[in-house]
N, C-alpha and C positions, 0 to 999 in steps of 0.2 A: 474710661467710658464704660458704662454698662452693655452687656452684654444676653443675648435669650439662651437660655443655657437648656432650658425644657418647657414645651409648651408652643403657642397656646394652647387650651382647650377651653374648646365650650362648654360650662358645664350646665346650665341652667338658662332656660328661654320661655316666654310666656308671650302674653300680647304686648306690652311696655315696657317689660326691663328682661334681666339677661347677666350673667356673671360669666369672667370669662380668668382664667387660672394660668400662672405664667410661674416660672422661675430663673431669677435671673443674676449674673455673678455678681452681684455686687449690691448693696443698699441701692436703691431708690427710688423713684414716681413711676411706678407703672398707670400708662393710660392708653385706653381702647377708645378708639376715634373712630363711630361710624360714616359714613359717606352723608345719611342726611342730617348729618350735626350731634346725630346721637352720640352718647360715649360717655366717661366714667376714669374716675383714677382713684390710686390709692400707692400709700408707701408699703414697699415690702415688710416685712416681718423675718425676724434670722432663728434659725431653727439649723443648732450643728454645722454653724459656717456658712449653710445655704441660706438664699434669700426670696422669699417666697409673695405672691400676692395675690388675691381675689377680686378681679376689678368688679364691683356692681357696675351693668351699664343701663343710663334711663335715656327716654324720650325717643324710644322706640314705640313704631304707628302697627298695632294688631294688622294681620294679612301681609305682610308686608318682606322680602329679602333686603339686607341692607350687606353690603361689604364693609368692612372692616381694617383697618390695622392698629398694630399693637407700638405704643411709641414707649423708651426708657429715659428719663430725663428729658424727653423733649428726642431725641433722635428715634426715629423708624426702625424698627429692626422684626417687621413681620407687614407684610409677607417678606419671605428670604429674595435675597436679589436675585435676577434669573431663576426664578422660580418655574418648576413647567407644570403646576397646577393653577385653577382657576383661583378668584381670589375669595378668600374664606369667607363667610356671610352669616348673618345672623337674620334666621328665618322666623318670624312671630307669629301665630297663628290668629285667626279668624274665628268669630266665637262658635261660628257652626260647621269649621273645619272638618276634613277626616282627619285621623291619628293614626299613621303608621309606624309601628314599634319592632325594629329589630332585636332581637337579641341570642344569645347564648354564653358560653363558660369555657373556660379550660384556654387558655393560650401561653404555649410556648413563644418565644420570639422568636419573630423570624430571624435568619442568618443572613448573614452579609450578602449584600448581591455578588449573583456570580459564585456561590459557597452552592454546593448540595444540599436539599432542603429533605432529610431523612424521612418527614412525616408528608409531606405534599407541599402543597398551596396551601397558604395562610387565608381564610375566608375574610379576616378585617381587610390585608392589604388587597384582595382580590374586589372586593364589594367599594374600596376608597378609588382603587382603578378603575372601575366602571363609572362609577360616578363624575371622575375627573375625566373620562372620554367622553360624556355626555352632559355637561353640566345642566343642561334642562330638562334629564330624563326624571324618572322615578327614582326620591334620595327617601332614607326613615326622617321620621321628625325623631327620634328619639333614639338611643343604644343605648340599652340596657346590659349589662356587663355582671354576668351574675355568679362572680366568683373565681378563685385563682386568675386571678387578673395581670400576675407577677408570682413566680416559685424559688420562696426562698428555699426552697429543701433540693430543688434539682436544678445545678444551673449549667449553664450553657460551656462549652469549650471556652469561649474568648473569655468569659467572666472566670472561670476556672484560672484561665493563664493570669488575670486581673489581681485574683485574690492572691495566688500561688506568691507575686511580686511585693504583696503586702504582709501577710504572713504567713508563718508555716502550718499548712496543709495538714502535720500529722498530727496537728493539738486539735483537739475537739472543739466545733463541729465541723469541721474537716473542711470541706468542696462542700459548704451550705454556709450560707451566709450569718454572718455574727453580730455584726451592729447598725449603727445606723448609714454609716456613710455608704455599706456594703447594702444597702438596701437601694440610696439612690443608685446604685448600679442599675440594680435589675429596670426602675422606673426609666432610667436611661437606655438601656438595651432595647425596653418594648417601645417606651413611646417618641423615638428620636427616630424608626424605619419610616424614610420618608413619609410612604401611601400613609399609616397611622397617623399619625403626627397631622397628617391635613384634615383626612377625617373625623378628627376629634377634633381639630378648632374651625370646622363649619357644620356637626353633627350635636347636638347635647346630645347629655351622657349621663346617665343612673349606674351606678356603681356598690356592690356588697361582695364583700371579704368571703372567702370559705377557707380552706384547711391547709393548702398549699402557703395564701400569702402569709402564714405563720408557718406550719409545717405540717406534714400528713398524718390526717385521724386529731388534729387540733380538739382538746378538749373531749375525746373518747371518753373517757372516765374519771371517776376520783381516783382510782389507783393508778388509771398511766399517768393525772396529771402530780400527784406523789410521787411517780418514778422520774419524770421530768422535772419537778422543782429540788428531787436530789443530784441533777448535774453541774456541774460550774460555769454552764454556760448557758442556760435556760433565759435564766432572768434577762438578762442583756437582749438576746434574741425576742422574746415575746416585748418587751418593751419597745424596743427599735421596732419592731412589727407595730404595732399599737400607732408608735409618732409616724410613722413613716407612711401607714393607713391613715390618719387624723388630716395630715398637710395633703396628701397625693388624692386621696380619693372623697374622705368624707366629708370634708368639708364644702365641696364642689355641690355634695348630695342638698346640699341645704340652698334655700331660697334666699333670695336678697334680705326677704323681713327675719326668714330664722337667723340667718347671719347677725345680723345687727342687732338683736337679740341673745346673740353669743357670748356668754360671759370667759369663755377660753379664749375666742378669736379676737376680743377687746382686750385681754391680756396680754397675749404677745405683740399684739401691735403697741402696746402701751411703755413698750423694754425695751432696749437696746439690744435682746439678746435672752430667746422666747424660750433656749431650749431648757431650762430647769423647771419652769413650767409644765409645760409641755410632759415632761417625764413623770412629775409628779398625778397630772393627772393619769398617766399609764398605768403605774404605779396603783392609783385608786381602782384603774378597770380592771387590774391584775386581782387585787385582795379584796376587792369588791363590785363583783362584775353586773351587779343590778343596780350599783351608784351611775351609771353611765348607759345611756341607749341608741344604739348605730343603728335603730330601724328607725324610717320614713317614710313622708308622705310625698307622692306627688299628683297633682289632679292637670290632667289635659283637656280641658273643657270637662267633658261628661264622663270623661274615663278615670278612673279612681287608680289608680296602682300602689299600691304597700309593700315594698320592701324589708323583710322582715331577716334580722339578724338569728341564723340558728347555728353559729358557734359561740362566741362570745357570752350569749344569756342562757345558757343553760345551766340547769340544775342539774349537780352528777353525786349528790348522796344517792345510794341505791335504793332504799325507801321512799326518796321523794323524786326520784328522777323526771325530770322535763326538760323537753328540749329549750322552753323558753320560759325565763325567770316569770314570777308573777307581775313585776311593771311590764315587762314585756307582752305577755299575753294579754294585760289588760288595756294595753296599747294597742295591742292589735285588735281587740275588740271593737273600740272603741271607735276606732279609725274604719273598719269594716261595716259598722251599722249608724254612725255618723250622718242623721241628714237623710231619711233613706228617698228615695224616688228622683236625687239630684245627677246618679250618674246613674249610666246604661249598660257600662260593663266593668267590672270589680277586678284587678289583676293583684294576684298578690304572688310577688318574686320573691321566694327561696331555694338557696342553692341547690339544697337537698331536695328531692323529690321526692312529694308527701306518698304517691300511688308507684310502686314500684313491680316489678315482675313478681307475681304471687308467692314463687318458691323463693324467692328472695325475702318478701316480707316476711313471712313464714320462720324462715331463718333466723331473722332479725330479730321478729317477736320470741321464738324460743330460745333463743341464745341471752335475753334480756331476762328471761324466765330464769334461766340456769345460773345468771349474774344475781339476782336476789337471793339466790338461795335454795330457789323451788325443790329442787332435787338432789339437796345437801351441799356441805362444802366441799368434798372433791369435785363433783358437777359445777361449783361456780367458782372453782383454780381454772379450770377445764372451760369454762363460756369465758375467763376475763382474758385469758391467752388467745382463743379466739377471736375474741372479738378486736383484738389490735392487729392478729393476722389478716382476718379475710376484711376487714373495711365492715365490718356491721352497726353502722349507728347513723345511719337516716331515720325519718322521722317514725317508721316501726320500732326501731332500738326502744321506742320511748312511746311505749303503749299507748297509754294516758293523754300526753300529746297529740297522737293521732287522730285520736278518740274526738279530742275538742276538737282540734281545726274541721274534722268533718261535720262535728255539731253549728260552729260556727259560720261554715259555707253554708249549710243548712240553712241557718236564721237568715242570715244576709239574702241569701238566694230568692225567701219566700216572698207572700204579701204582695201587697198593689202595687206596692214601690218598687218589686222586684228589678233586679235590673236585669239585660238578655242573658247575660254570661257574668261565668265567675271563671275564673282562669288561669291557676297555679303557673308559675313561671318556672324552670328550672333547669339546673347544669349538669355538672359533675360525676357521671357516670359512661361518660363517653360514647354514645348513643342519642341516638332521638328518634322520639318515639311519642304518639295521642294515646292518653286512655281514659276513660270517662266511668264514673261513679253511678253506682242505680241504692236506694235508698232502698231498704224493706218496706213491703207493705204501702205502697204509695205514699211515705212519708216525705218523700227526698222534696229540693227546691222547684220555685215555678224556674230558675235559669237553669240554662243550658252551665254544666258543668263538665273541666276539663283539665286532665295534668296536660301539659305542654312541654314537655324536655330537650333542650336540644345542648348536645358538647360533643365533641370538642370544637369549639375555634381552632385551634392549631394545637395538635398534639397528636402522640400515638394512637391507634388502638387498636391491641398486639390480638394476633389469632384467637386467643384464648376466652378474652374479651367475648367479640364476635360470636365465636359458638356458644359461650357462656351464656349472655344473654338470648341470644336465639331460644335454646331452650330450653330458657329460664322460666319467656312467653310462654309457652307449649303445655296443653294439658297434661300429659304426664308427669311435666315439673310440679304443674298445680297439685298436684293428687300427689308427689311426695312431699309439698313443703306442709300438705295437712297433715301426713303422718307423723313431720318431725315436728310439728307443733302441737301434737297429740301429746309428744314426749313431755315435754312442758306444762301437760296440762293448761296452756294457750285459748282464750277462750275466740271465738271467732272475732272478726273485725265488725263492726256493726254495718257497714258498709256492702257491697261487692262491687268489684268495678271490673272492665275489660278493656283489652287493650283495642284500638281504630283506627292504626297509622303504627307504621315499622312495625322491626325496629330498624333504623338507616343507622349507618357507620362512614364515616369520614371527618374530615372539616365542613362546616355547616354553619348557617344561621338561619333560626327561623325569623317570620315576620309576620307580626300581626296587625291588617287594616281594619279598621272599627271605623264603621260610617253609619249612625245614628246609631240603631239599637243590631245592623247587624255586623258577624265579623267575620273575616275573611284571615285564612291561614298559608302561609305558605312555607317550606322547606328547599332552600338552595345548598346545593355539595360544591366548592371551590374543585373544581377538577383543571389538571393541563390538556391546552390544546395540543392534540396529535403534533409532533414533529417538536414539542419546546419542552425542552427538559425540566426537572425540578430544580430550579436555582433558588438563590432566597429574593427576598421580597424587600428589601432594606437600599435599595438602589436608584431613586427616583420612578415615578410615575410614567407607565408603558402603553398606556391609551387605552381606548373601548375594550382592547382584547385582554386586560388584566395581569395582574403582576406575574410575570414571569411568562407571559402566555397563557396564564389559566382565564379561566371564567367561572362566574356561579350560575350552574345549571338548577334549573329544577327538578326538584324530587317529586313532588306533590304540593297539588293547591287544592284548598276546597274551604266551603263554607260550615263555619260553626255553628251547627242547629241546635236548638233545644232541644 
C-alpha cells in the first residue's frame, strides 16, 4: 500500500482551480478530494527511487474555503489519523479580495521536540501554531518563501549522524550534503516538523532558490565558479541541487496552465523512471544557464508579484557582468510593464536586496570596481579573495544591474497606469529592515516605492551581525563607504534612498495587506513566552500560545505611503 512520505503542500490557489504537491513511497494515483466534490488526481512521476506528484485540483467556487484530503490509490492517508490540527483547506479568493502576503528567508530546521533550539522560535512553526489555535483568525493567503529554503552547506546534528552512516565524512564534501537522495533529507528534516508541514498544505506558497539551497556565495564569480567546477564533487552537488529544486519547489511555483504546458513535467510522467531526464536538463542549466528560467509570475487579482531568479541567471564574465542573464532581464521587463493600469501594486521577490546599508553598497560597488581591473591586477587578486570572504555580491556587486532595475521600478512606477506601490521583496541578510528610494530632480515614480527585507525565519544572527549592520545604517558608515568608493573611482548610484524601519534582528516574518490601491505593513519577532523554554518546534501543534510557547509579537505595523 502506498504510503505519504512528504507533503501535502499547497502550492498554487486562485478562484477555480489549485495544485496541490505530495510525495509518496511508492508508484501511484495520487488524488485530492475536496468536501464540495472539487478534486483532481494524477500518477506519480519517479525521480531517484522517489515518487512524486502534482495534483491540479478543479471546480473550485471563487470566495470560497473548502477542506480537503489527499487519498493514494483510493486509500486516505491525509489528514494524518489523530491529527490535532484543524483540517487543511483550500481558500479561493473573491475577485475583489484583500491579499495578505507573508513572507521572509533563511530557515534552519527546527529540532526535534523537546531538543534545545540554539537560535529561538522557529517564526513558520510559530505563525502555523497560531493559526491552528484559532482557525478563524487572521491566516496569509500566500507564503512567499524567498530563499535558503533548505542548507545544503550547513546541516544539522541528526542529518550529520544521517550521512556520517552513509558515508565517510572525511572525503569531500564532508558534513554538506553530495547527492540527491542526501538532498531529500534536508526536504525531509524541514517540511515533515509537524506545525510546517500543516501550514503548507492549507497555505500556498511562492518559492526561490538562493545560495545556501546550493551552497554559500553560489555563483559569486567566474573564478570561484572555475575553482568549484575544479573539485570532484561539485558536479554531482549542483546537479542534485538543480533536480531536487525542480521536483520540491519549482515546480509547485507554476500554474495549472503553465504546468501542462511543461514539456519536462510531460516527460517524466510519460517514463517509468524520469531521473535521466531530469538530470539532463540540470546538466543544460549548469552549461547553459540562460537555456532555462526559474523566474515567475503570479497575479492575485490586482497584485502583480515577480519572482525573479538572481543566482542561477547571472552573468559572471567580468566585462559583462549582470546579475541577470539577458532572457532573464527581458523577462522581467516584460512581466513589470505588462498591461499597465491592471494591477495596483507591483511586488517583485528577490532574495538579494537590491537597496542595502550605504557602506555596504559602497563596498560592493568598489570591490566590483577592483574585480574589473580598475586599479590594476594586484587590486583585482586582492577584491576576487574578497569578495568570496566578506559575502559581496548583492545586487551592487553588479553595477549595471542596479542601475536597470532602478530604471525599470521607474518606468513601471510612472504614468496613469501607475500602480500605488512597487515593492521589492527580500531575505538573506538576517535583518529586517524598510528603505525607500528618492529619484534626482523629481524624476523618480508616481508609486510609492520600497525595499522590504525580512530574514531570518529561523537561524542565527551572531553579535557581530547586529552591530555590523547597525552601523552599517549610520551616517558615519555612509560617509566612509563614499571614501572607499572614491577608491574605485565608483561613480555615484543614480538613485539615493534612506533607510524608515530598523534595523530588527531575530526570527521574523513580515506581511504585507494590500486592499485596493492601499498597503499595509507589518513585522512579527517569533519570541518565547516568559517561563517556556526554547525546545524545538517539530512535535505537534501547542495551541493559540505557539510552538514551544512562543508567539509572534509585533514589531511595527504601518501604512505604505507614496
Amino acid at each position: 500500500m502506498a504510503e505519504l512520505r512528504l507533503g501535502p503542500l499547497l502550492r498554487y490557489a486562485d478562484g477555480s482551480s489549485a495544485t496541490v504537491w505530495v510525495e509518496a513511497s511508492r508508484p501511484c494515483a495520487a488524488e485530492v478530494r475536496g468536501a464540495d466534490g472539487s478534486g483532481g488526481e494524477s500518477r506519480t512521476f519517479q525521480i531517484a527511487g522517489h515518487h512524486y506528484a502534482l495534483v491540479p485540483v478543479t471546480g473550485l467556487t471563487p470566495g470560497t474555503t473548502t477542506p480537503y484530503e489527499v487519498l493514494l490509490d483510493g486509500t486516505r492517508v491525509w489528514p494524518l489519523p489523530d491529527s490535532p490540527f484543524p483540517p487543511s483547506v483550500i481558500r479561493t479568493p473573491a475577485a475583489d479580495d484583500t491579499v495578505r502576503l507573508a513572507f521572509g528567508s533563511c530557515r534552519w530546521a527546527a529540532p526535534p521536540a523537546g531538543e534545545k533550539d540554539p537560535v529561538g522560535p522557529d517564526a513558520l512553526d510559530t505563525l502555523s501554531a497560531r493559526m491552528a489555535g484559532d482557525p478563524d483568525g487572521e491566516r496569509p493567503d500566500v507564503l512567499v518563501l524567498l530563499g535558503d529554503q533548505v542548507y545544503a552547506d550547513e546541516t544539522s546534528k541528526a542529518t550529520r549522524r544521517w550521512l556520517a552512516a552513509r558515508r565517510d565524512l572525511n572525503d569531500p564534501p564532508g558534513d554538506e550534503v553530495a547527492d540527491y537522495e542526501e538532498y531529500t533529507r534536508l526536504y525531509y528534516e524541514s517540511w515533515l516538523d509537524p506545525e510546517v508541514r500543516w501550514l503548507l498544505s492549507t497555505v500556498p506558497s511562492c518559492m526561490i532558490f538562493d545560495d545556501h539551497d546550493v551552497i554559500d556565495d553560489w555563483n559569486t564569480s567566474a573564478a570561484w565558479l572555475a575553482d568549484m567546477r575544479a573539485t570532484p564533487w561539485w558536479r554531482e552537488r549542483l546537479l542534485s541541487g538543480l533536480m531536487s529544486y525542480w521536483v520540491h519547489q519549482h515546480l509547485g511555483n507554476l500554474s495549472p496552465a503553465e504546468l501542462a504546458a511543461d514539456p519536462l513535467h510531460a516527460a517524466v510522467r510519460e517514463v517509468p523512471d524520469g531521473t535521466d531526464l531530469l538530470r539532463s536538463f540540470a546538466c543544460r542549466a549548469d552549461t547553459d544557464p540562460a537555456s532555462v528560467r526559474w523566474s515567475y509570475r503570479r497575479d492575485f487579482g490586482r497584485v502583480r508579484l515577480l519572482m525573479v531568479d538572481t543566482r542561477a541567471a547571472r552573468v559572471l564574465d567580468e566585462d559583462a557582468r549582470s546579475m541577470l542573464d539577458p532572457g532573464t532581464a527581458r523577462w522581467l521587463r516584460e512581466q513589470a510593464l505588462d498591461a499597465p493600469g491592471s494591477y495596483d501594486h507591483l511586488l517583485i521577490g528577490t532574495s538579494l536586496p537590491w537597496l542595502l546599508p550605504h557602506l555596504v553598497h559602497d563596498a560592493e560597488a568598489w570591490n566590483a570596481a577592483l574585480c574589473r581591473g580598475e586599479r590594476g591586477e594586484r587590486w583585482a587578486r586582492f577584491g576576487e579573495d574578497l569578495r568570496r570572504r566578506a559575502d559581496l555580491e548583492h545586487w551592487a556587486a553588479f553595477p549595471s544591474s542596479f542601475d536597470a532595475l532602478a530604471a525599470l521600478i521607474a518606468e513601471a512606477g510612472s504614468g496613469a497606469g501607475a500602480p500605488a506601490t512597487v515593492c521589492v521583496l527580500s531575505g538573506d541578510v538576517h535583518h529586517a529592515y524598510v528603505a525607500e528610494p528618492a529619484w534626482p530632480d523629481g524624476t523618480g515614480p508616481d508609486a510609492g516605492v520600497f525595499q522590504l527585507t525580512c530574514s531570518p525565519v529561523h537561524n542565527a544572527v551572531p553579535l557581530a551581525i547586529r552591530l555590523g549592520f547597525r552601523f552599517g545604517w549610520s551616517t558615519p558608515a555612509r560617509l566612509l563607504g563614499r571614501w572607499i568608493a572614491g577608491h574605485g573611482t565608483c561613480p555615484r548610484p543614480p538613485i539615493d534612498w534612506r533607510r524608515t524601519g530598523g534595523p530588527w534582528f531575530g526570527n521574523q516574518l513580515m506581511t504585507l495587506t494590500l486592499r485596493g490601491r492601499s498597503a499595509r505593513l507589518r513585522l512579527e519577532r517569533a519570541r518565547e513566552e516568559r517561563g517556556a523554554g526554547a525546545t524545538g518546534g517539530a512535535g505537534g501543534v501547542r495551541g493559540a500560545a505557539g510552538a514551544a510557547g512562543a508567539r509572534l509579537r509585533t514589531v511595527m505595523e504601518s501604512e505604505l505611503a507614496p
